[in-house]
C-alpha positions in Angstrom: -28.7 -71.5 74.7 -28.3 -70.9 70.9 -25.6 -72.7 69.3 -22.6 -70.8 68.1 -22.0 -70.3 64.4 -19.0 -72.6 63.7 -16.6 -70.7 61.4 -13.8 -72.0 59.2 -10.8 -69.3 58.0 -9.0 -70.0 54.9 -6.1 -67.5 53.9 -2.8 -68.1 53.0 -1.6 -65.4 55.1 -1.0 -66.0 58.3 -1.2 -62.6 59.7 -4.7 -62.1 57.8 -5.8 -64.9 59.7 -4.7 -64.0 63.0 -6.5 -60.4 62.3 -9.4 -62.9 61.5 -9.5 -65.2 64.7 -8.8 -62.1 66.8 -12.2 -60.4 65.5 -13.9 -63.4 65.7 -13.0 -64.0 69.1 -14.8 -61.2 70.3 -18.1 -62.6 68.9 -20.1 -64.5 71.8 -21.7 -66.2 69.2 -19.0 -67.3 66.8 -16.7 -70.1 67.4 -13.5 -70.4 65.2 -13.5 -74.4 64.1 -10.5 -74.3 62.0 -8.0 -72.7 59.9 -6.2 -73.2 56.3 -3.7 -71.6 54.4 -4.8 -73.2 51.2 -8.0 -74.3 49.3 -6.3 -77.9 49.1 -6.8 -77.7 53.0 -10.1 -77.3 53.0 -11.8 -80.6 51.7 -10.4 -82.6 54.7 -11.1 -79.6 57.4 -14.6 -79.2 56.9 -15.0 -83.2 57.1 -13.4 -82.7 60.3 -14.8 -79.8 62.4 -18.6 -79.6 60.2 -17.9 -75.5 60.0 -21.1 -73.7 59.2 -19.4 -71.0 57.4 -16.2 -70.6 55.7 -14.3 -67.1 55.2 -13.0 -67.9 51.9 -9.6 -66.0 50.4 -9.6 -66.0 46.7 -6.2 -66.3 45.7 -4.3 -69.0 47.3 -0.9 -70.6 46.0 -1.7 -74.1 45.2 -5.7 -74.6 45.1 -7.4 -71.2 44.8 -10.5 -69.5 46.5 -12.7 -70.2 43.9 -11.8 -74.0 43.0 -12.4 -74.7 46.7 -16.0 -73.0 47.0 -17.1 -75.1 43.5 -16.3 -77.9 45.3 -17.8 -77.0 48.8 -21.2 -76.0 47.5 -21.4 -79.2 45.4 -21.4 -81.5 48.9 -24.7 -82.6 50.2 -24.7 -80.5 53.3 -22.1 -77.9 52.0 -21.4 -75.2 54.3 -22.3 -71.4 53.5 -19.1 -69.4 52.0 -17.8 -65.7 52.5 -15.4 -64.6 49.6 -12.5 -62.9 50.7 -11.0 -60.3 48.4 -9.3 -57.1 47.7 -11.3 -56.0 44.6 -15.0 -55.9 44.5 -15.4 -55.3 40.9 -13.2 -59.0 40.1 -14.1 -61.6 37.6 -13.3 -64.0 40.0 -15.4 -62.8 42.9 -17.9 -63.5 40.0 -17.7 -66.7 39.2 -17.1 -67.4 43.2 -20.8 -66.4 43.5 -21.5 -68.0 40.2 -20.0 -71.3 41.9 -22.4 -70.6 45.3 -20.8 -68.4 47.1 -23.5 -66.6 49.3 -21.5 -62.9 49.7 -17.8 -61.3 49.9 -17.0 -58.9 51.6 -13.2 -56.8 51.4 -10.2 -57.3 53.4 -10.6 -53.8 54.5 -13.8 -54.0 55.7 -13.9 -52.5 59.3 -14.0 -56.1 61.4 -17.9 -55.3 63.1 -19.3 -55.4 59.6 -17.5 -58.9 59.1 -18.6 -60.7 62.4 -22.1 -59.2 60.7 -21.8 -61.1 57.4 -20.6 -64.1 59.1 -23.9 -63.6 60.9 -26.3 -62.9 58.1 -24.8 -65.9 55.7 -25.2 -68.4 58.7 -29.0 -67.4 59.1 -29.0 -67.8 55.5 -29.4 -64.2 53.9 -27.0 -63.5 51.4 -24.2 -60.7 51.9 -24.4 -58.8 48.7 -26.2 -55.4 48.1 -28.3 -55.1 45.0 -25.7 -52.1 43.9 -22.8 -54.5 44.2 -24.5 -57.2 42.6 -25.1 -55.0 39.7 -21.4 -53.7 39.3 -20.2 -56.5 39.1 -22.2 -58.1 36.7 -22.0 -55.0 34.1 -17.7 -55.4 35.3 -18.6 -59.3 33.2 -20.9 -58.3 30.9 -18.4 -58.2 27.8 -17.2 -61.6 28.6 -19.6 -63.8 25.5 -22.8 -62.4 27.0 -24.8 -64.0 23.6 -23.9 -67.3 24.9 -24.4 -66.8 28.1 -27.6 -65.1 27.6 -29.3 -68.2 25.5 -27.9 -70.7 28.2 -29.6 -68.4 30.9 -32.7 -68.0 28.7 -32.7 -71.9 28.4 -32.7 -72.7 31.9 -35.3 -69.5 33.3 -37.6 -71.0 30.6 -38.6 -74.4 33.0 -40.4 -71.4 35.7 -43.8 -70.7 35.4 -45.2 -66.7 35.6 -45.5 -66.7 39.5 -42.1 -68.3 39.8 -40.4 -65.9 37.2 -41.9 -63.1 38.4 -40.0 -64.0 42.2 -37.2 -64.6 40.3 -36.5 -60.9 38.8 -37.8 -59.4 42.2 -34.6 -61.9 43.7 -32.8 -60.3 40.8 -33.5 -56.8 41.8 -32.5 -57.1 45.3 -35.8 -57.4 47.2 -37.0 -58.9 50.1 -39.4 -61.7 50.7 -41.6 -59.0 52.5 -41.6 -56.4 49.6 -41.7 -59.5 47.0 -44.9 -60.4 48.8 -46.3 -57.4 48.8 -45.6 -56.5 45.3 -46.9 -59.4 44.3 -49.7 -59.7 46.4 -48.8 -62.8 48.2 -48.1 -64.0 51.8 -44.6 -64.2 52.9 -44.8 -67.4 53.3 -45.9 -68.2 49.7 -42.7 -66.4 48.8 -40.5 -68.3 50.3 -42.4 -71.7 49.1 -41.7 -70.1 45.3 -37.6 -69.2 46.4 -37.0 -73.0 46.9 -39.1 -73.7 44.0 -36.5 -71.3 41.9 -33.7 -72.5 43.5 -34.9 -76.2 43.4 -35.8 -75.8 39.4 -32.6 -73.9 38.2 -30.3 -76.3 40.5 -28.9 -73.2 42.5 -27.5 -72.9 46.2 -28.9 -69.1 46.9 -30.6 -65.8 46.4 -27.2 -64.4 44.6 -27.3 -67.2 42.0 -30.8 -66.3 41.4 -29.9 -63.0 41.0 -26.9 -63.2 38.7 -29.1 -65.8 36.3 -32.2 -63.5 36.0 -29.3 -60.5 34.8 -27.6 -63.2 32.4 -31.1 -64.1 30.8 -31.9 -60.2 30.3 -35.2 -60.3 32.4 -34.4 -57.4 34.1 -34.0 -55.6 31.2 -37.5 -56.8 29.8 -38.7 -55.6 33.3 -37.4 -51.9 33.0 -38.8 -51.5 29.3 
């Protein structure tokens, strides 16, 4: 038998997280490993029960969301995190995928599409659509995009030509299959050049990738 995805919850609302474990329940293939009502929980929880996801609230009273996922995705074997939010247009469902985070998905999303992201994340694909990904980042582009842009520019600049071009296609929301065939290349060979990216820029995932390619401007020199 496959083993279940272990899930963590972490809201500071108990009746969110009863909604949660009851939708959750109902997934064969989820098991529910833990719950916190705050990020300061967290630390200590996933030491304990080794979730492979965690369905992350932003704002919590004491330690935040978005404190708590920084500090997840810089552990050795860090765990895949789900934002949970009530805005999808939010600076700090930004800098949550910024920090690692692999998706987010809304509080009022219906509960089937949930148990799916929980799903996709733990197979490691992220849960962001290239349409989301790109309203958000023009919702953060006033905030010192200069700066940003040199620091972006600076780091892209260690990729060679086969590795930058991967990159934008990660930027503009394709697949390893259409990267490969775009760029004439196995699929394989794609996903050798991902962990090359992702290895070189010192990211966690496919949305980091993403968000750096926008911040150094190479989609832009792609579309002219």
């Amino acid at each position: 038998m496959t083993a279940k995805i272990r899930l963590l919850l972490v809201d500071d609302d108990p009746l969110v997280r009863a909604g949660l474990s009851f939708m959750m329940g109902g997934a064969d293939d989820i098991e529910i490993v833990g719950e916190a009502a705050d990020g300061s929980e967290v630390d200590a929880l996933v030491d304990r029960t080794r979730p492979d996801v965690v369905l992350m609230d932003i704002r919590m009273p004491t330690v935040d969301g978005l404190a708590a996922t920084e500090r997840l995705r810089s552990r050795r074997d860090a765990p895949q995190v789900v934002v949970l939010t009530t805005f999808h247009a939010d600076e700090q469902v930004l800098r949550a995928l910024r920090a690692g985070a692999a998706g987010f998905v809304l509080k009022d999303t219906p509960p089937a599409e949930i148990v799916e992201a929980v799903r996709r994340v733990a197979a490691g694909d992220p849960v962001l659509s290239p349409t989301v990904t790109r309203q958000l980042m023009a919702h953060a582009a006033g905030s010192a995009p200069d700066t940003r842009r040199a620091k972006a520019r600076s780091r892209v600049a260690v990729l060679n030509d086969r590795e930058r071009g991967v990159a934008v296609a990660v930027g503009r929301g394709a697949s390893n299959a259409e990267i490969a065939a775009e760029l004439f290349m196995s699929v394989a060979t794609v996903k050798t050049h991902v962990s090359r990216v992702l290895a070189k820029l010192d990211l966690n995932n496919r949305v980091q990738i993403a968000l750096l390619t926008y911040d150094a401007g190479l989609l832009e020199e792609e579309g002219r």
